[in-house]
C-alpha positions as CSV (number, residue, x, y, z in Angstrom):
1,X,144.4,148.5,110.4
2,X,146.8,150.9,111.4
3,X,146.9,152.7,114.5
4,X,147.3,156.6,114.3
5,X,146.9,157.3,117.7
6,X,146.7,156.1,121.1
7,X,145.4,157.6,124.7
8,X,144.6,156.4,128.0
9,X,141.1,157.0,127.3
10,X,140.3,156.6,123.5
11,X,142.0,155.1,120.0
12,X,141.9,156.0,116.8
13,X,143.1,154.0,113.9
14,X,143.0,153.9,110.2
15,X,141.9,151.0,107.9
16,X,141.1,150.4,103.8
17,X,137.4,150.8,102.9
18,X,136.3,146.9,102.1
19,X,134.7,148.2,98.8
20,X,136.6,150.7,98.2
21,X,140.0,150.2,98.8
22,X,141.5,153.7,97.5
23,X,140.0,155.2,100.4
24,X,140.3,155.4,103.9
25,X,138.2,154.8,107.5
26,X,139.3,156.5,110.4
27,X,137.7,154.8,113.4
28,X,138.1,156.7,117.1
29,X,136.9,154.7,120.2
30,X,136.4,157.3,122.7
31,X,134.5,158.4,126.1
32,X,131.7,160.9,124.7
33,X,130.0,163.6,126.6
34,X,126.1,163.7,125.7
35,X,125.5,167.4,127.2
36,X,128.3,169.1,125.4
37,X,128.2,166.8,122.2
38,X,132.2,166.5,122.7
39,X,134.9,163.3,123.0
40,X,137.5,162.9,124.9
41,X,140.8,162.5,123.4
42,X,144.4,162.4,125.7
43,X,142.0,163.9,128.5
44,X,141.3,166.9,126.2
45,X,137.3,167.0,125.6
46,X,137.0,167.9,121.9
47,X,133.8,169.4,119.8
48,X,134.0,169.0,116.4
49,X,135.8,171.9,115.0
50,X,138.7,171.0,117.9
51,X,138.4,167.1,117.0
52,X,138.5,168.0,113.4
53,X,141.6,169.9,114.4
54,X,143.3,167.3,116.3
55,X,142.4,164.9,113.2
56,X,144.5,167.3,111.0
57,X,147.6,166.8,112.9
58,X,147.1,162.6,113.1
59,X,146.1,162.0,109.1
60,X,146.1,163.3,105.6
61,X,142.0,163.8,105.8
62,X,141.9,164.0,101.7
63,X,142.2,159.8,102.1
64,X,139.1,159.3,104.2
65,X,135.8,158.3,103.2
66,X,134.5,157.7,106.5
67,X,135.0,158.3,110.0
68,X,133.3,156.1,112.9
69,X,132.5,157.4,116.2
70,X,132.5,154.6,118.5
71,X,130.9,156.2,121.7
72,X,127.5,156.0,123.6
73,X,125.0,158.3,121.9
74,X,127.5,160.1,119.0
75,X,124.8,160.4,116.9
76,X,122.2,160.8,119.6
77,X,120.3,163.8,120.4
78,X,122.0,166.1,122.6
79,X,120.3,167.1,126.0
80,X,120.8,170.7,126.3
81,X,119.0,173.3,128.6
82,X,116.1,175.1,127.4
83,X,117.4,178.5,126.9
84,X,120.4,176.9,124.8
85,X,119.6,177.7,120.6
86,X,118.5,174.7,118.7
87,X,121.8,174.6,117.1
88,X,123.4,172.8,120.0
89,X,121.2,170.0,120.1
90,X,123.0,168.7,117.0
91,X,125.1,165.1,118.0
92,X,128.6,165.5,117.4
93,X,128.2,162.6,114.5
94,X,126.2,165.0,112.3
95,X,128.5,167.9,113.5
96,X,131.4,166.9,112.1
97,X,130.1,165.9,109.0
98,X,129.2,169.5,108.9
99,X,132.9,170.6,109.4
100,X,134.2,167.8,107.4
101,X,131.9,168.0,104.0
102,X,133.0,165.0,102.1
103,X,133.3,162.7,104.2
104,X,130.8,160.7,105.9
105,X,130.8,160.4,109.9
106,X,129.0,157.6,111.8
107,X,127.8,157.6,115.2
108,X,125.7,155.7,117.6
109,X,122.5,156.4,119.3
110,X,122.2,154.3,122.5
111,X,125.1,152.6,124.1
112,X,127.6,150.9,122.1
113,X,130.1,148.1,123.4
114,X,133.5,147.2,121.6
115,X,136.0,143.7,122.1
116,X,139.5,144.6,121.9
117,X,139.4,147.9,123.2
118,X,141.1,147.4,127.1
119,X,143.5,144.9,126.1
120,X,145.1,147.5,123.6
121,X,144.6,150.6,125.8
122,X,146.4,148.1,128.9
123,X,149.1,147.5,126.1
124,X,149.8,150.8,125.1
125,X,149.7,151.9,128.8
126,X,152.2,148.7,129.8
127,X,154.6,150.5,126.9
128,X,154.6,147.2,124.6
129,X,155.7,147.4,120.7
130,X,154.1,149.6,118.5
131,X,153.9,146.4,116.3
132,X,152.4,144.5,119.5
133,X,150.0,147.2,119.7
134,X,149.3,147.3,116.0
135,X,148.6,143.7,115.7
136,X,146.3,143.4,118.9
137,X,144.2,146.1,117.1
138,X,144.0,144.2,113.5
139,X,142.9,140.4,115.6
140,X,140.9,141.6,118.3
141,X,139.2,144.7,117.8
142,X,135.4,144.5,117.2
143,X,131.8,146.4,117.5
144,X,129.6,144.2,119.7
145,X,126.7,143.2,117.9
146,X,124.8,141.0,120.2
147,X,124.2,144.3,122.5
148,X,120.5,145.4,121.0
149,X,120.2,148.4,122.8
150,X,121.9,150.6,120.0
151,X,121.6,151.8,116.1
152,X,123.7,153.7,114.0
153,X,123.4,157.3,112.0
154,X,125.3,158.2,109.5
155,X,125.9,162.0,108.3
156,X,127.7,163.4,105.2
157,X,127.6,167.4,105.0
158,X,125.3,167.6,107.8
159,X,122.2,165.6,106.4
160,X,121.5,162.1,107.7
161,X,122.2,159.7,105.0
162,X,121.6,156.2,106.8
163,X,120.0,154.8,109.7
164,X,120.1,151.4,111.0
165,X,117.3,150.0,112.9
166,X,118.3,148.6,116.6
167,X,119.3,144.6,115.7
168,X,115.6,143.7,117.1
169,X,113.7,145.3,114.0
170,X,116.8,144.6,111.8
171,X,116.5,147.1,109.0
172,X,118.6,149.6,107.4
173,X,117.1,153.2,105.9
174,X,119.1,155.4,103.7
175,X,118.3,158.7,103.7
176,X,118.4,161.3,100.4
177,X,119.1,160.1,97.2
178,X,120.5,156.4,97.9
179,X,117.8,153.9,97.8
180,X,115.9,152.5,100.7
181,X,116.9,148.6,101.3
182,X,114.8,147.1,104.0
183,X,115.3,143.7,105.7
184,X,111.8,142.4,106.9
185,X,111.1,143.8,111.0
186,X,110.3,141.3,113.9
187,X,106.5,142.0,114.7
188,X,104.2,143.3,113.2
189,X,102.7,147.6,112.4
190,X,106.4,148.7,112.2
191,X,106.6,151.4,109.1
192,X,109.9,153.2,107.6
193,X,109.9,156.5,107.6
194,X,109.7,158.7,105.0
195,X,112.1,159.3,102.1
C-alpha cells in the first residue's frame, strides 16, 4: 500500500489490484455527507467533479482500475428535498463513476466500520515517519466484516455493475453483462433481482 495522502479527517492510499497487478486501487477513508452526496477531505467537503479534481493533483488516474469509497452510505441513496431534480439523488459512488468513465468506483450503502484507521490518522497527526505511517497502513488497515449492517455497490460509467448482499443473505449480484454468481441466502423466499 502506499499512502498518497493524509488529513485529519480522511486517507487515501494506493495499492496493486490482487488480480491484476498492472493496475491500481485508490482507496479514500473519509467522513461522507448523505444530503449533499459529498466527502470530506482536509476539512474541504468535495462532490465528485471537486473530489475528481483533488484526485488529479494526488495520482496519475490513467493507473487505476478502481477506486473504494469507504464512508457510511457512498453508494446509498441520497435524501434530498422534494423540489430538488432527480439528478441529485445519485450517491456520490455512482457519481463519480460518471465523471471518471473507466474506472470503477465502490461505495457502501449502510454504515461501514474500518481497523486501522485512528491509529494512522493519531500517527500522522503526532508527525511520525512517513515510513511509520506507511507501514501502519500496509499491517493494520482493514474493512470490518463482522459489522452486518452494510453492502456494497459498485459503478463503472454511471451504471451499477455489482452489488453485494448485506453478510446475512451472503450473495453477490453483478449487474450488465458480467455473469450473475450467487452464494446460497440464509432463509428462505429471498429472490435476485433481475439481470
Amino acid at each position: 500500500m502506499y499512502l498518497i495522502a493524509a488529513y485529519r479527517d480522511g486517507v487515501v492510499f494506493e495499492e496493486p489490484r490482487k488480480r491484476e497487478p498492472v493496475k491500481n486501487r485508490l482507496t479514500i477513508v473519509s467522513i461522507y455527507r448523505l444530503d449533499t452526496a459529498q466527502v470530506c477531505l482536509g476539512g474541504k467537503w468535495l462532490d465528485a467533479w471537486e473530489l475528481k479534481t483533488c484526485l488529479q493533483g494526488l495520482t496519475d488516474l490513467s493507473e487505476l482500475k478502481e477506486i473504494r469509497l469507504i464512508s457510511d452510505n457512498s453508494a446509498g441513496p441520497v435524501n434530498v428535498a422534494d423540489s430538488m431534480p432527480d439528478a441529485w439523488a445519485h450517491p456520490l459512488a455512482e457519481r463519480l463513476s460518471v465523471v471518471l468513465p473507466g474506472i470503477a468506483v465502490k461505495g457502501y450503502i449502510g454504515m461501514v466500520r474500518t481497523r486501522g484507521t485512528e491509529s494512522v490518522l493519531q500517527a500522522i497527526a503526532s508527525q511520525k515517519p512517513a515510513n511509520v505511517v506507511k507501514r501502519m497502513l500496509a499491517e493494520d488497515f482493514a474493512v470490518v466484516k463482522t459489522n452486518y449492517s452494510y453492502r456494497s455497490a459498485t459503478y463503472l460509467n454511471g451504471v451499477n455493475i455489482q452489488y453485494t448482499a448485506p453478510l446475512t443473505e451472503r450473495r453477490t449480484v453483478h449487474w450488465g453483462a458480467v455473469a450473475v454468481r450467487s452464494i446460497p441466502l440464509v432463509g428462505a423466499g429471498h429472490k435476485l433481482p433481475p439481470r
